[in-house]
C-alpha positions as CSV (number, residue, x, y, z in Angstrom):
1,X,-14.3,-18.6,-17.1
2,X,-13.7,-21.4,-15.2
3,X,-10.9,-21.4,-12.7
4,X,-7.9,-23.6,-13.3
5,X,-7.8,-24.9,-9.7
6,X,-11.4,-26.7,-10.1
7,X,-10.7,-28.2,-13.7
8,X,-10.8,-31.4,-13.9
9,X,-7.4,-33.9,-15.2
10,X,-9.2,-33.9,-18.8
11,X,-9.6,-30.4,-18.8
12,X,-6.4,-29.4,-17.7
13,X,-4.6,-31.4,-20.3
14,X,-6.9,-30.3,-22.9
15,X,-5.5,-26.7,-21.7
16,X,-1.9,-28.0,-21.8
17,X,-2.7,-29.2,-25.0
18,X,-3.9,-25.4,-26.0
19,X,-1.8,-23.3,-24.4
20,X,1.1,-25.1,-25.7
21,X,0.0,-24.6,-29.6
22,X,0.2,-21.5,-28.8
23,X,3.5,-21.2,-27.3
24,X,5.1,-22.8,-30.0
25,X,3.1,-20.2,-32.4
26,X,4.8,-17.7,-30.3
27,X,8.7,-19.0,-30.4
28,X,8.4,-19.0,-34.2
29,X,7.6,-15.0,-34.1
30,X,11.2,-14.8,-33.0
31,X,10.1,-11.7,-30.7
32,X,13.7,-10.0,-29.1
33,X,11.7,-7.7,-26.5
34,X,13.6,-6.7,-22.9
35,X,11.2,-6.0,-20.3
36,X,13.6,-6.4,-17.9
37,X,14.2,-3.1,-16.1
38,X,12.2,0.3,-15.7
39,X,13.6,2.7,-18.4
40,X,11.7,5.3,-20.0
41,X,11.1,4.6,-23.5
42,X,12.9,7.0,-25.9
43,X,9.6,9.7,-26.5
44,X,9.8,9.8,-23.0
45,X,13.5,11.0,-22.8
46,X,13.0,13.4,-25.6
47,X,10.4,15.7,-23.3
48,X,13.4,16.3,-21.5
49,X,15.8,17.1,-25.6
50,X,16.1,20.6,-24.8
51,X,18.1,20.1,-21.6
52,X,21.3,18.6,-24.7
53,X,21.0,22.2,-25.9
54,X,20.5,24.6,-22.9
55,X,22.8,27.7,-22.8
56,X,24.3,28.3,-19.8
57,X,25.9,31.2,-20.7
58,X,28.8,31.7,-18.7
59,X,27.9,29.2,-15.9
60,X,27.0,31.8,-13.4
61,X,24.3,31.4,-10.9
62,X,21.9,33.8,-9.9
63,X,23.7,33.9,-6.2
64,X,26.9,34.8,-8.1
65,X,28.5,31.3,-8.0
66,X,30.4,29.8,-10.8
67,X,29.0,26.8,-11.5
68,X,31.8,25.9,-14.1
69,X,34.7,25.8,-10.7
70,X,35.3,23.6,-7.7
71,X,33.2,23.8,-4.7
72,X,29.7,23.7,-3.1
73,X,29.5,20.0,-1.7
74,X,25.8,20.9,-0.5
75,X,25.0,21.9,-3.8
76,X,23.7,25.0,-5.1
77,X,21.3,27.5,-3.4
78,X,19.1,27.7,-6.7
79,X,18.6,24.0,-6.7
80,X,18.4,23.0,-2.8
81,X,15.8,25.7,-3.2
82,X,14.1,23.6,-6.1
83,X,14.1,20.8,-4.5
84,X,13.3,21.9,-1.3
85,X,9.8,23.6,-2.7
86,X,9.4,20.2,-4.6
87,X,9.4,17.9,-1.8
88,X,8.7,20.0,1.4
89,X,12.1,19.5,2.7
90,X,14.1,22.3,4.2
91,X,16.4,23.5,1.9
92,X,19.7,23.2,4.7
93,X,18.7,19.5,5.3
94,X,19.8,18.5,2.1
95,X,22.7,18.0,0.1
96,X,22.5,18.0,-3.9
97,X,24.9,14.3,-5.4
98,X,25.4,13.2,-8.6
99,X,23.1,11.6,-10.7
100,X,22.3,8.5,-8.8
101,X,20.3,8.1,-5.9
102,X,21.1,4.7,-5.6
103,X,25.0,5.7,-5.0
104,X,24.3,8.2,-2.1
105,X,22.2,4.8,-0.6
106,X,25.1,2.8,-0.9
107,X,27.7,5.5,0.3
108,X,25.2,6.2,3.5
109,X,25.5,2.6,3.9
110,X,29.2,2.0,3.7
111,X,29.7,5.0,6.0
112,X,27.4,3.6,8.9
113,X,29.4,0.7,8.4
114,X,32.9,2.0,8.8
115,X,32.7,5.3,10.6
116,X,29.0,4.6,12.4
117,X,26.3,7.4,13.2
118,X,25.3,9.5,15.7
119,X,28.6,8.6,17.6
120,X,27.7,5.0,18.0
121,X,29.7,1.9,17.3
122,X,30.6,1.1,13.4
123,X,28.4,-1.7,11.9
124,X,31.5,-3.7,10.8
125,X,32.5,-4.0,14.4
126,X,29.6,-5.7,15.3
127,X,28.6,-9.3,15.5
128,X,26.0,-8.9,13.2
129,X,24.1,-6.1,11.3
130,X,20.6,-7.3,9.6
131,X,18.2,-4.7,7.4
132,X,14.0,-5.2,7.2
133,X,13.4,-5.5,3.8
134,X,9.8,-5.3,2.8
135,X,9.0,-7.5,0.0
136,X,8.3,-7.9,-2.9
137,X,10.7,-4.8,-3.1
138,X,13.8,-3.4,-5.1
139,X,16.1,-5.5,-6.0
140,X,19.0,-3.4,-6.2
141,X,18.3,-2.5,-2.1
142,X,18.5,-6.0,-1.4
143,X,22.0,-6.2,-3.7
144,X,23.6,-3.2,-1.6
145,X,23.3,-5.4,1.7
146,X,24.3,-9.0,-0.2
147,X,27.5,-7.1,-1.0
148,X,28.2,-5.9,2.5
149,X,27.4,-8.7,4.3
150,X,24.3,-7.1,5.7
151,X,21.7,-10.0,6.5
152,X,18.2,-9.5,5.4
153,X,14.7,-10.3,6.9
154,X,12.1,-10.1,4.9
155,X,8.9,-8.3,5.9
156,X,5.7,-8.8,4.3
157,X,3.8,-6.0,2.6
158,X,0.1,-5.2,2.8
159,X,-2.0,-2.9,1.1
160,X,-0.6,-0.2,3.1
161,X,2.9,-0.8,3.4
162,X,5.0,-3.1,5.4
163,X,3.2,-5.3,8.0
164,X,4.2,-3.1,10.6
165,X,2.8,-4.9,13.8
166,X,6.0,-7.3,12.7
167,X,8.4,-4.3,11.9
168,X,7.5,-2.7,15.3
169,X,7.9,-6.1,17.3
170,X,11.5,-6.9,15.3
171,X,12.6,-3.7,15.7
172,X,12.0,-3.3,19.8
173,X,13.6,-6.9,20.2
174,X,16.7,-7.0,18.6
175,X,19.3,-4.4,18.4
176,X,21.5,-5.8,15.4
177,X,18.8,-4.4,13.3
178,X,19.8,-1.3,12.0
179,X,17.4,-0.2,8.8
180,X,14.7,-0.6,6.6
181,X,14.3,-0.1,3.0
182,X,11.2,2.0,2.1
183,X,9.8,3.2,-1.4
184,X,6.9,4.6,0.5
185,X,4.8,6.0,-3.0
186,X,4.1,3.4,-5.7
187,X,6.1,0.9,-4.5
188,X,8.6,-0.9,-6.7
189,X,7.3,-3.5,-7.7
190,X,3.2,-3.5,-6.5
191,X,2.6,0.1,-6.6
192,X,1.8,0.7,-2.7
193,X,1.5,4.1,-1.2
194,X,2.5,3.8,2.3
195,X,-1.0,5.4,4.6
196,X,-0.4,7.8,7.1
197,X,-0.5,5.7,9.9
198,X,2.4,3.5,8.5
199,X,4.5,6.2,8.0
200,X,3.6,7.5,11.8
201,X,4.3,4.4,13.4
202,X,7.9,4.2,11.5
203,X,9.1,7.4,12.6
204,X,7.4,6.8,16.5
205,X,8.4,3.1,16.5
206,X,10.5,2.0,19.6
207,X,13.8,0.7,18.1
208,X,16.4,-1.5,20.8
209,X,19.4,0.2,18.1
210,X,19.2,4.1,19.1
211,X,21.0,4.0,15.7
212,X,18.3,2.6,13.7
213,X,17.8,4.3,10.4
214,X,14.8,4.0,7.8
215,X,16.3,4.2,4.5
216,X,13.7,6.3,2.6
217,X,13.9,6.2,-1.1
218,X,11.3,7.8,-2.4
219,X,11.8,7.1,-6.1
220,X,8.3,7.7,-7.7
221,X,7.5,10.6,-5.5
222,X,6.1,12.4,-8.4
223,X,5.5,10.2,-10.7
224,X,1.4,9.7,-10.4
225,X,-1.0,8.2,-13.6
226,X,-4.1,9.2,-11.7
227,X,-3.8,12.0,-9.8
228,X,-1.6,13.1,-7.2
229,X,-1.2,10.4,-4.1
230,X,-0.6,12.6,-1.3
231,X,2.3,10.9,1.3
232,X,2.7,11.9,4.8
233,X,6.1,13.6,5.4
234,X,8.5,11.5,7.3
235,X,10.5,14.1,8.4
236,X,7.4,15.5,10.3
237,X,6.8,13.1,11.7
238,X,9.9,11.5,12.5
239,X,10.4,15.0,14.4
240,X,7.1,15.2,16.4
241,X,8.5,11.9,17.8
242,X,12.1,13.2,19.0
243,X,13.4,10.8,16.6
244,X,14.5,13.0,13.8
245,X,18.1,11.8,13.5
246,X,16.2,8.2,12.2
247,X,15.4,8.8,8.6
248,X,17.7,9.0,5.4
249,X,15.7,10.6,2.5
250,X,16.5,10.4,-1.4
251,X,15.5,11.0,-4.2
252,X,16.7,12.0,-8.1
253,X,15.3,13.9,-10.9
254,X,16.2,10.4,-13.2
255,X,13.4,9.1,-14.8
256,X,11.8,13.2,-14.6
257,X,14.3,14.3,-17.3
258,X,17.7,11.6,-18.3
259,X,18.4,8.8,-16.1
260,X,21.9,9.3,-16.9
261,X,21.9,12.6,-16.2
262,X,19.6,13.0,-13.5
263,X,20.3,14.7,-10.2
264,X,20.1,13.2,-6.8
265,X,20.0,14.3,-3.5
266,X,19.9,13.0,0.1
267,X,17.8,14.5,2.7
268,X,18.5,14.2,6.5
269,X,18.1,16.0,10.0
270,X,21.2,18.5,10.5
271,X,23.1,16.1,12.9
272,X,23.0,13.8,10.1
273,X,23.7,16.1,7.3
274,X,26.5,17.4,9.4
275,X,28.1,13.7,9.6
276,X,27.7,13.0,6.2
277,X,29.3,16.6,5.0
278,X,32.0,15.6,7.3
279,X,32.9,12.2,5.3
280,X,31.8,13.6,1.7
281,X,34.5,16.6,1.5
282,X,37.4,13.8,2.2
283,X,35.4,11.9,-1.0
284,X,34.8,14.4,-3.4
285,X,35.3,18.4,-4.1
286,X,31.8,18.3,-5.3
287,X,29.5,17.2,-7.5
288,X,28.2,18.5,-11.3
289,X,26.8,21.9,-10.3
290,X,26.9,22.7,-14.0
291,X,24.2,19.9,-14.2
292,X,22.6,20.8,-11.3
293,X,21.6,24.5,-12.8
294,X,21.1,23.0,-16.3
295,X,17.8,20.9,-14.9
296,X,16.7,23.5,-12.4
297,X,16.4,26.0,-15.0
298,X,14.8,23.5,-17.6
299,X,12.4,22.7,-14.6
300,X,12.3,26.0,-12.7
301,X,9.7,24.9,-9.9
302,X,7.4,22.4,-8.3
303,X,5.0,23.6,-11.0
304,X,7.0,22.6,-13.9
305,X,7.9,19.4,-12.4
306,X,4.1,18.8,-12.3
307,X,3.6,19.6,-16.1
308,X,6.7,17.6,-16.6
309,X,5.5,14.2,-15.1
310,X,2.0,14.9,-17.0
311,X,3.2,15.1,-19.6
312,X,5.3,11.7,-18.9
313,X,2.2,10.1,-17.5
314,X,0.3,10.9,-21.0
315,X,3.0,8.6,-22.6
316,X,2.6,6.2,-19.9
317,X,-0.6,5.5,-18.8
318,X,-2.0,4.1,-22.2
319,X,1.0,1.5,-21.9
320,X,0.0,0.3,-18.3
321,X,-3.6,0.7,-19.1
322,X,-2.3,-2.3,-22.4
323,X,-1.2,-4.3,-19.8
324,X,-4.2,-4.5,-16.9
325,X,-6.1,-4.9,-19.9
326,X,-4.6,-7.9,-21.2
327,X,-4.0,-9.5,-17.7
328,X,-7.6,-8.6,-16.8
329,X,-8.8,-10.1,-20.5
330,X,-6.8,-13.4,-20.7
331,X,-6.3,-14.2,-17.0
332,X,-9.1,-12.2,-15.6
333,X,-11.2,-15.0,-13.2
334,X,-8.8,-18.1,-14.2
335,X,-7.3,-18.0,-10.8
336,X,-4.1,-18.6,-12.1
337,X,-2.6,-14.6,-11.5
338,X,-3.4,-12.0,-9.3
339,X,-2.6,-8.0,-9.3
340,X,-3.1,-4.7,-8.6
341,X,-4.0,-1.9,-10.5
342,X,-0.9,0.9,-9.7
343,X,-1.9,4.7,-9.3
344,X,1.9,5.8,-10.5
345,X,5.2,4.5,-10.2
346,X,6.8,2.2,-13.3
347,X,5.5,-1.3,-12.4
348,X,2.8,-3.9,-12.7
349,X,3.8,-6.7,-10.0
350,X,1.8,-10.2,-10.8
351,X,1.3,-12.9,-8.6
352,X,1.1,-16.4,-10.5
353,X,0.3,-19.4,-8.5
354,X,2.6,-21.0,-5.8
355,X,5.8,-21.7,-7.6
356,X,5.2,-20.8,-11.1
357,X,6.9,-17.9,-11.5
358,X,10.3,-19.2,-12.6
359,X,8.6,-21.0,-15.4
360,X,7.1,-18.5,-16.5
361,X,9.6,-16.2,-16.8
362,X,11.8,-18.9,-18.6
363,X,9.3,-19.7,-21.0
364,X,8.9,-16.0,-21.7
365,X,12.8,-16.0,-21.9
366,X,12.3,-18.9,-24.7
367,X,9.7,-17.1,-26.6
368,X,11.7,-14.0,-26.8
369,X,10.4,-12.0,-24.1
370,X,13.1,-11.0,-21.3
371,X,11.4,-9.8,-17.6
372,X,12.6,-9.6,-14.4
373,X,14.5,-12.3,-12.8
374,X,12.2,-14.5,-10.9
375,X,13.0,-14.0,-7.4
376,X,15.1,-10.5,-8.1
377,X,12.0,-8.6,-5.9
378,X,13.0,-10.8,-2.8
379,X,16.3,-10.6,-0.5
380,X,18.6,-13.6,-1.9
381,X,16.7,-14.0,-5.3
382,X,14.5,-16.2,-3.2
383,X,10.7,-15.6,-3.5
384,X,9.2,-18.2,-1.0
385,X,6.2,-18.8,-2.6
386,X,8.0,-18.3,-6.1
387,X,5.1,-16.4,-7.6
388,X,6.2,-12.9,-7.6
389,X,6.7,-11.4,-11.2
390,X,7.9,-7.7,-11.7
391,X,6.6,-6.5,-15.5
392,X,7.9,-3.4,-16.4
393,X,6.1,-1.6,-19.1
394,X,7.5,1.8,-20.2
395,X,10.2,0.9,-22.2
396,X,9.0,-1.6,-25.5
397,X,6.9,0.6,-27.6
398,X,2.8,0.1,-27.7
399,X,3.1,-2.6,-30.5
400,X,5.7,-4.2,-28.8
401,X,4.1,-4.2,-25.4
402,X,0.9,-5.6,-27.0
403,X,3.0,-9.0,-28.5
404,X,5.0,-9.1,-25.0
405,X,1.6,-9.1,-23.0
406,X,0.3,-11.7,-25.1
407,X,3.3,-14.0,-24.8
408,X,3.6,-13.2,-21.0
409,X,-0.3,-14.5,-20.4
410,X,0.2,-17.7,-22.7
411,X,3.3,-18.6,-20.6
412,X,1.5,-18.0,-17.4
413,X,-1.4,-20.0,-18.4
414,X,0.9,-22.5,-19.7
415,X,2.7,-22.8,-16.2
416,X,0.0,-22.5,-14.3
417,X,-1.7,-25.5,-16.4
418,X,1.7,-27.7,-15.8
419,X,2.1,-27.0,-12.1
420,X,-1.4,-28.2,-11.4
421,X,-1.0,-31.5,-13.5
422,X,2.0,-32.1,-11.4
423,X,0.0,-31.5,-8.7
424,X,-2.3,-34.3,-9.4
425,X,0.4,-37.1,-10.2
C-alpha cells in the first residue's frame, strides 16, 4: 500500500472520492454503537452472576465480626487479607472503601488540600498546587484536578512509562508540584507497563515538595491477555529509598466481578494510613463489609482471582484481537494511524495524523459510532497534536465491534485524506 503522505493531488482526491462513498454507505446503516467508555460487556458481568445469589448466612465472619453492624473502617481481616496476598501489600497498610477507587482518589485529594499531609501546609493555602500528568492518560484523573483548581503539566509517555528524565528534572525544581498520576500496568489508554527502572526512579526521585505524592492507581493490575506482566512494587521500593510516606496505592475488584459493586481499597505507608483513618471516621462509620465478605468468599484467593481474569481475558482477547486486526488490515502501512499492540488492560489507543482526530471521531459520531471524546486522554481536553484516539472494545458485542471497526477505519482514512488535501491548498 502506498502511504497517504507521498500520494500525489490526483490520488488523494481519487481517495476522497472513495472513502467518502463509503462513508455515506455507512450513515445509511443507521449503526447506534457506544464505544465510549471501558465497561465489560454483559457475558463478562455474568462470570461474576453467582455473587446476586451468595448466602451469607447470618453475616458472620470467620474472626467473629458481624458484617451485617457498624464498624471496621479498615475493613475486614478476611479481606485486607485477600487483598493483601493479591497484591503483595501488607495487610495493615491498607484500608478496604466502597466500591470506587476513583472516590478514595478524589477524597485523598480533597484531604491534602484542606487538612495537608505529613504535617505540612494545606494545598489550598498555597499559591499554587500543579499535578504531572502523563499523557495520553485517564481522563477522569485529569477531571479530579480541573474541579479543584489543581493545574496540570503534561508529561510525555514512552514505551516505558513517563519520560522520566523530565519528571525527575520538574519535580527537583519546583515545589508547587505535589503529584503524579500513574496507571503503572496497561496503561489507560496505550497499554504501557511501567519497567523497573521507571518505577525505581519514582519512588528515589529527588522532590523540592517533601510532600510530594505519586498517585498510584493501578487499575488493570490483574487484568493480562497474554500472560502475566510482572510490575515492580512501589512500596518496595519507595521504602529502600526512605521515601515511603510518597506513594498512595489503589485499586478495586470493579471490572474483576460488578463495576457497581466492586470493592476498592487504598494502600499507603502507616503514617499515611494513620492520617487518612484520622479524617475517614469523622466521614463515615464504615463502608459495605457485607460486600466486602460477599466477593472475598466468591473469590477466596489470589488463585481464584487468576482463574477469574482468565476466564475474562477468554472473552476479551478475541474482541481486541478484531480490532488490531482491522487497524492492521485497512490502515496497516498507509501512514495515516499508528498503535500498539496492548498485553492487558481495556484499551487500544490510536494515533491518526497531526490533527485529525477530532474529525474522526465526529465523523464516527455521524455514522453512528460514539468513542472517546477527542482530547478526553489529555489534561484540558486538549491533545496538542490532536491525534490521540482512545477505542474501547469490550463492551459492543463481536458483530458489533466488527461494523464499529470498519466505520472507525473509513473515517480515519477519510480524515486523514481531507487533512492532507488541505495541506496542499
Amino acid at each position: 500500500m502506498k502511504r497517504y503522505t507521498e500520494c500525489s493531488q490526483a490520488e488523494l482526491i481519487a481517495l476522497q472520492d472513495e472513502w467518502q462513498t463509503k462513508f455515506d454507505h455507512c450513515k445509511k446503516l443507521a449503526l447506534k454503537l457506544d464505544m465510549s467508555r471501558g465497561k465489560p460487556g454483559p457475558e463478562q458481568l455474568d462470570l461474576s452472576r453467582e455473587l446476586l445469589r451468595y448466602d451469607l448466612a447470618d453475616g458472620m465472619t470467620e474472626s467473629g465480626v458481624d458484617a451485617r453492624n457498624y464498624g471496621g473502617l479498615e475493613g475486614l481481616t478476611e479481606t485486607r487479607a485477600f487483598f493483601s496476598e493479591v497484591l503483595d501489600i501488607p495487610a495493615q497498610n491498607m484500608i478496604i472503601g466502597g466500591n470506587s477507587s476513583l472516590n478514595l482518589m478524589y477524597d485523598a485529594v480533597v484531604r491534602c488540600l484542606i487538612f495537608g499531609t505529613g504535617g505540612h501546609t494545606p494545598w489550598s493555602k498555597l499559591p499554587k498546587v500543579r499535578f504531572l500528568c502523563p499523557s495520553p492518560g485517564y481522563d477522569r484523573h485529569f477531571a479530579i484536578c480541573e474541579e479543584l483548581g489543581i493545574e496540570m503539566i503534561v508529561v510525555p509517555m514512552t514505551s516505558t512509562g513517563p519520560d522520566m528524565d523530565m519528571v525527575e528534572k520538574l519535580v527537583a525544581e519546583d515545589d508547587s508540584i505535589k503529584g503524579i498520576w500513574c496507571v503503572p500496568l496497561y496503561s489507560n489508554p496505550q497499554g504501557i507497563c511501567y519497567s523497573d527502572e521507571t518505577v525505581e526512579r519514582l519512588a528515589a526521585m529527588r522532590c523540592a515538595a517533601p510532600d510530594f505524592r505519586i498517585f498510584w492507581d493501578n487499575a488493570y493490575g490483574v487484568h493480562h491477555l497474554a500472560g502475566e506482566t510482572p510490575l515492580r512494587n512501589i512500596f518496595e521500593a519507595a521504602g529502600a529509598c526512605g521515601n515511603s510516606d510518597r506513594v498512595y496505592y489503589f485499586f478495586s475488584t470493579s471490572k474483576i466481578t460488578f463495576p457497581g459493586a466492586g470493592v476498592a481499597l487504598v494502600a499507603a505507608s502507616p503514617a499515611n494510613i494513620a492520617e487518612i483513618s484520622r479524617h475517614m471516621t469523622i466521614q463515615t462509620i464504615g463502608h459495605d463489609k457485607l460486600n466486602q465478605l460477599r466477593t472475598v468468599r466468591f473469590l477466596k484467593n489470589a488463585d481464584g482471582v487468576r482463574e477469574q481474569m482468565r476466564r475474562q481475558a477468554a472473552l476479551i482477547a478475541p474482541k481486541f484481537q478484531l480490532v488490531l486486526s482491522h487497524l492492521e488490515k485497512e490502515l496497516g502501512g498507509s501512514g495515516v494511524a499508528e498503535w500498539e499492540t496492548p498485553a492487558g488492560g481495556y484499551f487500544v489507543a490510536v494515533d491518526t495524523l497531526d490533527g485529525c482526530a477530532r474529525e474522526t471521531v465526529a465523523l464516527a459520531a455521524e455514522a453512528g459510532v460514539k468513542l472517546t471524546s477527542a482530547g478526553a486522554t489529555f489534561p484540558y481536553h486538549k491533545d496538542p497534536r490532536d491525534r490521540n484516539i482512545r477505542i474501547a472494545p469490550t463492551y459492543p458485542s463481536l458483530a458489533e465491534l466488527d461494523k464499529a471497526m470498519q466505520i472507525f477505519c473509513v473515517c480515519v482514512k477519510l480524515a486523514a485524506v481531507r487533512r492532507l488535501l488541505d495541506g496542499q491548498k
